[in-house]
C-alpha positions in Angstrom: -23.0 -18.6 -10.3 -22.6 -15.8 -12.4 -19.3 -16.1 -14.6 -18.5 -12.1 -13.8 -19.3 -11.8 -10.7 -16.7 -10.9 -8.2 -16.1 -10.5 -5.0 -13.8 -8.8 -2.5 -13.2 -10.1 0.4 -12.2 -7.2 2.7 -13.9 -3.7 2.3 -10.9 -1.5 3.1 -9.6 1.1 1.0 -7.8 -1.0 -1.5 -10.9 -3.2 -1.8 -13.2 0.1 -2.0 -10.5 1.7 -4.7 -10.5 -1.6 -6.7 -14.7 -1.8 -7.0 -15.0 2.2 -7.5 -12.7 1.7 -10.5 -14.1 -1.0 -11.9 -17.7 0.3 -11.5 -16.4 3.7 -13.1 -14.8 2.3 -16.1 -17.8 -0.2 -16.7 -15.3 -3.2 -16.0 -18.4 -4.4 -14.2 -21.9 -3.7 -13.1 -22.6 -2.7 -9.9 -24.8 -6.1 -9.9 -21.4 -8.3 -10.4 -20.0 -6.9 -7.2 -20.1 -8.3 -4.1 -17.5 -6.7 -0.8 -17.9 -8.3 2.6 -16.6 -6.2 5.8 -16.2 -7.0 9.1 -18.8 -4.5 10.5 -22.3 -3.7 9.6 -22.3 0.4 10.0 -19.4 -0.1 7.2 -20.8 -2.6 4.9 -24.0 -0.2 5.0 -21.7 2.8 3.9 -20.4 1.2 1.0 -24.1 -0.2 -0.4 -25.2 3.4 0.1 -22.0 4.9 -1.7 -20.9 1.9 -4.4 -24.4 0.6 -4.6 -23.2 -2.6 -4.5 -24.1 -5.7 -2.5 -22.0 -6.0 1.1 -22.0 -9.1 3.5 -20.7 -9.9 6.7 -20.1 -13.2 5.6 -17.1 -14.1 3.7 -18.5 -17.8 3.0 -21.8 -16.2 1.4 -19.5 -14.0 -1.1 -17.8 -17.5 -2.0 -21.1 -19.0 -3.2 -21.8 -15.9 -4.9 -18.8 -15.4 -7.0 -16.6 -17.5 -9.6 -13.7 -14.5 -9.1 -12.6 -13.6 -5.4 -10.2 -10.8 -5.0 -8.8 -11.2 -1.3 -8.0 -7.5 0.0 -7.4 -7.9 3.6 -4.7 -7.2 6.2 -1.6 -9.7 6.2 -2.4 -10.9 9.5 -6.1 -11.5 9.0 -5.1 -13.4 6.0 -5.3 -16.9 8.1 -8.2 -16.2 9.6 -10.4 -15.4 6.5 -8.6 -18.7 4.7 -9.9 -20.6 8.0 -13.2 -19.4 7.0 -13.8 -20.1 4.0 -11.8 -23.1 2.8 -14.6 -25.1 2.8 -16.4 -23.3 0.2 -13.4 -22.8 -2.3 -14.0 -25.2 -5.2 -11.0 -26.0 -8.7 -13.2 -23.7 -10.3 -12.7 -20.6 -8.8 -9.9 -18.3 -8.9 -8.4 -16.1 -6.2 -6.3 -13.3 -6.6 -4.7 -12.2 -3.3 -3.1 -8.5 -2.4 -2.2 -9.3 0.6 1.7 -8.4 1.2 4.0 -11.1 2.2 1.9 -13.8 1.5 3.1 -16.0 -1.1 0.7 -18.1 -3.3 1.4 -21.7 -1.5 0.1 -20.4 1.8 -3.3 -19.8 -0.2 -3.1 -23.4 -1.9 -2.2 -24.7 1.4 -6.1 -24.0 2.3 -7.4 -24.6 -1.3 -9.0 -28.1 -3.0 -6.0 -29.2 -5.8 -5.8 -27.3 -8.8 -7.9 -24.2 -7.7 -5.9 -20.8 -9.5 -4.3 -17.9 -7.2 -3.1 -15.0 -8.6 -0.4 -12.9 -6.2 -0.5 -9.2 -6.6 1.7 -6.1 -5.5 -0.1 -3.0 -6.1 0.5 0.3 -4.8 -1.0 3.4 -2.5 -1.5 5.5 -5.6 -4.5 2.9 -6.6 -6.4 5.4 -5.0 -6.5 7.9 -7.6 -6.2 5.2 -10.6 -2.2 5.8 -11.1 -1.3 2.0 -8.8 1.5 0.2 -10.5 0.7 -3.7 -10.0 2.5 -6.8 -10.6 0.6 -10.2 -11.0 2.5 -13.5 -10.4 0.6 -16.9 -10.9 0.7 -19.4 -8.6 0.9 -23.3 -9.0 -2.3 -23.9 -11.0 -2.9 -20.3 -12.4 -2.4 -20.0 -16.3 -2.4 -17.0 -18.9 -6.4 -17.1 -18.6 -6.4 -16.1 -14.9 -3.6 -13.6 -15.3 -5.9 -12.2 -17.8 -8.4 -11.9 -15.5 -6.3 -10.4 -13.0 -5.2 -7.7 -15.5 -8.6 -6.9 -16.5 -9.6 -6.1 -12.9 -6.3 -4.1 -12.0 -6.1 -1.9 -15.4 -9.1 -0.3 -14.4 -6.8 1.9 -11.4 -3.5 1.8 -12.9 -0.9 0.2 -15.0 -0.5 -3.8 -14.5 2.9 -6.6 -15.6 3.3 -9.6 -15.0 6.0 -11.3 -13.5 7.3 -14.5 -11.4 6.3 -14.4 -7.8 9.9 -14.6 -7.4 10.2 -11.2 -7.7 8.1 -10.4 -5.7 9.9 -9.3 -2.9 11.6 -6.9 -5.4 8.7 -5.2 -6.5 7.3 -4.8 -2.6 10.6 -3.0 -2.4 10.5 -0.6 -5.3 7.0 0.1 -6.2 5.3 -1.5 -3.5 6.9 0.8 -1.1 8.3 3.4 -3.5 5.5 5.9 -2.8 6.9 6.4 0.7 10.5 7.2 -1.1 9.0 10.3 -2.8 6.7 11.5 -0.4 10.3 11.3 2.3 12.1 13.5 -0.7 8.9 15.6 -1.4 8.8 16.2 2.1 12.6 17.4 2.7 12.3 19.5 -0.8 9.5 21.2 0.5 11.4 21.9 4.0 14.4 23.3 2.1 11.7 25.5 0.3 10.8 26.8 3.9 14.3 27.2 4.9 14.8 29.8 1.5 12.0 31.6 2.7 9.3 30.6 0.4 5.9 30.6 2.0 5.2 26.3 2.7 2.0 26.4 0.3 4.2 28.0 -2.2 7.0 25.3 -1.5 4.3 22.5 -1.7 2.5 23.7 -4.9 6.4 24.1 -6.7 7.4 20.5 -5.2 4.4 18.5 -6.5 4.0 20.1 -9.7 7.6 19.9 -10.6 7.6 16.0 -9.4 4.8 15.5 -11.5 6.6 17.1 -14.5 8.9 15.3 -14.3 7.5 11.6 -14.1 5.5 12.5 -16.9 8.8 13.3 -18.5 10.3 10.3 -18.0 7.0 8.0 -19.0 6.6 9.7 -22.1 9.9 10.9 -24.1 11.5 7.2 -23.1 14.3 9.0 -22.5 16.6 7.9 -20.2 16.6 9.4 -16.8 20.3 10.6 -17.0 19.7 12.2 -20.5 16.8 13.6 -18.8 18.8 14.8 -15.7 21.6 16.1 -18.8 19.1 18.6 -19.8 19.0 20.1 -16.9 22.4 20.5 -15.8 24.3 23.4 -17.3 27.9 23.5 -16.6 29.2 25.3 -13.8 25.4 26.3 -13.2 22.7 25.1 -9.9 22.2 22.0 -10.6 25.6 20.7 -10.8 26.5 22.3 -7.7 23.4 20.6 -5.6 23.8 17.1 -7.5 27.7 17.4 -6.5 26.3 17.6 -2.7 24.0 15.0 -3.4 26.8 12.7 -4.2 29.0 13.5 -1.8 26.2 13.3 1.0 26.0 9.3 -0.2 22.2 9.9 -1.4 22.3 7.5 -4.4 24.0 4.9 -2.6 21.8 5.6 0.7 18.6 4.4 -2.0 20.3 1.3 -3.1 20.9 0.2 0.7 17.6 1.0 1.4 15.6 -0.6 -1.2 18.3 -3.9 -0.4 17.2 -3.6 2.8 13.5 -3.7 2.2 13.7 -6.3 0.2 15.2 -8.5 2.4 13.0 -7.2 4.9 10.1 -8.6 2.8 11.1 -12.1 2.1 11.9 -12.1 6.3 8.4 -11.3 6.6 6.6 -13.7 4.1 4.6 -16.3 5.0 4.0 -19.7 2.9 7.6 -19.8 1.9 9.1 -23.5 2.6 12.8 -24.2 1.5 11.8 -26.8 -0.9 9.8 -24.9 -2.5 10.8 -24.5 -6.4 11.2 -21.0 -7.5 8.3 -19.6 -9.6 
C-alpha cells in the first residue's frame, strides 16, 4: 500500500476538482490517484482526461489506498459505508465532504480508532478559490488534519475548526456562494432596469464584486472602513445604503444564515444526544 496514494471515492465534480488540483499543483502523481464512479462511460472519461486510474469498485480503491477522501452525495453516504466497511482497517484515514454527515456516523461503520476527518468546502473549488473547514473526529489528531490540509490547499484556502461548528460554516461559506450570486443577480437586474445593456450590467457586477473581495482580503481593513470610503456625505451611496436599511436587508441576512444553520443540524445525520461536543 502505497503511503500517498489516495483515493476518492465518488467521481463527481467535487471529486474531479479535488484530483485536477492536486495533479496540477504536483500535490500528487497521477499514479497516487485512484477515483471510482458509479458508471463505466464516466470512469472512462476521467482516465482519458485526469489520466488517472478509475474503478467501479469502491472496495478495490480501499485496498489500494492508505488516504480515502469520500466525495459522494449525502444520501449515498450509507450505502458506499455499507460497502466498504469491511475493508476499512485503524490504519487508514478518511476524510468525508459529504454535507450533514457528522464524523460518528462514519465511525459507526469503522474498526476502533480508524481517523475521519469532516470537511465543508465550497462551489468555488472549482476554480481553486473553495474556502474549507476541517474538523477531526474521535480518533483523528494534528497528523491527519495535516493531511487533510495538504489535499485541500491545492483548490483553495483551508482552517480548521471543531466539528461543532460545523453547522455554522455550511451556513456561511458552505452556502454563502448562493448569497452573492442571489445579490449579483438582483444588481445585475437593476442594471437592466437603468438601461444598461445586460452584458454590460454583468461585466460591471462581477468585476466590481471581485474588486471588492480582493479589497477586503488584502488591506485587512475592516469592511465598514471599507464601505466609509465609499460613502460621501449626502452623495449615492448613502442614499441607496439608507434604502437598504430601511428595506430590512442586513437583518433579512442574519435571519437567513440563522435559518440555515438550523436547517443544517435538522438535516445531519450521526448526531445522537449524548454525544459530547467536539
Amino acid at each position: 500500500m502505497a503511503d500517498r496514494t489516495v483515493a476518492f471515492l465518488g467521481g463527481g465534480r467535487m471529486g474531479e476538482a479535488l484530483v485536477w488540483g492536486l495533479i496540477r499543483s504536483g500535490g500528487r502523481t497521477r499514479e497516487e490517484l485512484m477515483v471510482t464512479c458509479r458508471r463505466e462511460e464516466r470512469a472512462r472519461d476521467l482516465a482519458e482526461r485526469l489520466g488517472v486510474a478509475t474503478t467501479l469498485s469502491n472496495p478495490e480503491a480501499v485496498k489500494s489506498a492508505p488516504t480515502l477522501v469520500l466525495t459522494v452525495k449525502p444520501q449515498d453516504m450509507e450505502t458506499l459505508l455499507g460497502q466498504i466497511q469491511h475493508y476499512l482497517s485503524p490504519q487508514h484515514l478518511v476524510i468525508t465532504f459529504a454535507a450533514g454527515i457528522r464524523t460518528s456516523f462514519i465511525e459507526r461503520f469503522s474498526p476502533k480508532g480508524m481517523p475521519v476527518v469532516r470537511v465543508m468546502s465550497n462551489v468555488p473549488v472549482l476554480v481553486d478559490e473553495a474556502m474549507s473547514v476541517i474538523s477531526p473526529g474521535s480518533h483523528a489528531g494534528d497528523k491527519h488534519l495535516a493531511v487533510a490540509e495538504e489535499l485541500l490547499s491545492t483548490v483553495g484556502k483551508v482552517i480548521r475548526l471543531p466539528e461543532k461548528h460545523q453547522d455554522a460554516v455550511t451556513a456561511t461559506s458552505g452556502s454563502g456562494p448562493a448569497y452573492f450570486f442571489l445579490l449579483a443577480e438582483a444588481m445585475i437586474e437593476a442594471c437592466i432596469l437603468l438601461g444598461l445593456p445586460r452584458n454590460v450590467g454583468t461585466e460591471l457586477i462581477i468585476q466590481t464584486m471581485l474588486g471588492s473581495a480582493k479589497m477586503l482580503r488584502d488591506t485587512s481593513l475592516h469592511p465598514v472602513e471599507l464601505r466609509e470610503m465609499v460613502t460621501s456625505p449626502g452623495g449615492t451611496t448613502i442614499m441607496a445604503i439608507r434604502h437598504l436599511e430601511q428595506a430590512g436587508v442586513r437583518a433579512a441576512f442574519l435571519n437567513a444564515i440563522d435559518a440555515a444553520c438550523r436547517r443544517s443540524a435538522e438535516l445531519a445525520i450521526g448526531h445522537e444526544p449524548e454525544d459530547e461536543p467536539k
